[in-house]
C-alpha positions in Angstrom: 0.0 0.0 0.0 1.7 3.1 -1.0 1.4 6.6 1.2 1.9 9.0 -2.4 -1.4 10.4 -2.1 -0.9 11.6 1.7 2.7 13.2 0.9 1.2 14.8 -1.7 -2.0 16.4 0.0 -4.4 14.1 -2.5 -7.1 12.2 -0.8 -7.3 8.9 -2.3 -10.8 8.8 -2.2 -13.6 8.8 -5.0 -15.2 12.1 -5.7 -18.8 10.6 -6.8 -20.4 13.6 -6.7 -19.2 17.6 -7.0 -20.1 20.2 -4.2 -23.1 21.5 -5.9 -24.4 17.7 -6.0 -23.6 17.2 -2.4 -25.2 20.7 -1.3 -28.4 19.7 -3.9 -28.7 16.2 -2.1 -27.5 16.6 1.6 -27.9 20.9 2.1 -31.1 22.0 3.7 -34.0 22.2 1.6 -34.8 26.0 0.3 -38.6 25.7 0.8 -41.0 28.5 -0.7 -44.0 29.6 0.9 -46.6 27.4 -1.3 -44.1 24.3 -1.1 -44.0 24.9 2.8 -47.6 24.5 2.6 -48.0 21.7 0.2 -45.3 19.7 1.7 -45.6 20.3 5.6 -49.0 20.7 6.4 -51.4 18.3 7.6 -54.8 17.9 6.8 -57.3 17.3 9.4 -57.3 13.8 9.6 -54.2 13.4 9.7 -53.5 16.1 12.6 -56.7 13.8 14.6 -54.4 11.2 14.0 -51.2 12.3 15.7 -53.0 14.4 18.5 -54.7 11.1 19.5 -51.1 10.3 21.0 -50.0 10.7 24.2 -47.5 12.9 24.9 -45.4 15.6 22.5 -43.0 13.0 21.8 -45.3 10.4 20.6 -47.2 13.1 18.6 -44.2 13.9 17.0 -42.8 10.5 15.9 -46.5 9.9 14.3 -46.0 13.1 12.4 -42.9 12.0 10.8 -44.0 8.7 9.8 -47.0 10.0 7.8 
């Protein structure tokens, strides 16, 4: 196993994907107001659904799995 990449400063890994391509998969989402809505927002069943748990935490886990 050879040490040339270290001495040289070169990481001898794979560069799959670019910054832009990391930022674009892994960044935080840039969310307008109608996507906020469209996305995030529950409808009424669903909100009778998780408030029908006990406790925040419960409430919250149920809201993340729908």
């Amino acid at each position: 196993m050879t040490t040339r990449g270290k001495a040289t400063g070169k990481s001898e890994r794979l560069a799959v994907l670019n910054n832009a391509e990391q930022e674009a998969l892994y960044g935080l989402p840039d969310f307008d107001d109608a996507q906020r809505l469209e996305y995030l927002a529950l409808d009424e069943s669903e909100l009778a659904l998780a408030c029908s748990r006990q406790g925040l935490h419960a409430q919250i886990y149920c809201i993340l799995q729908i």
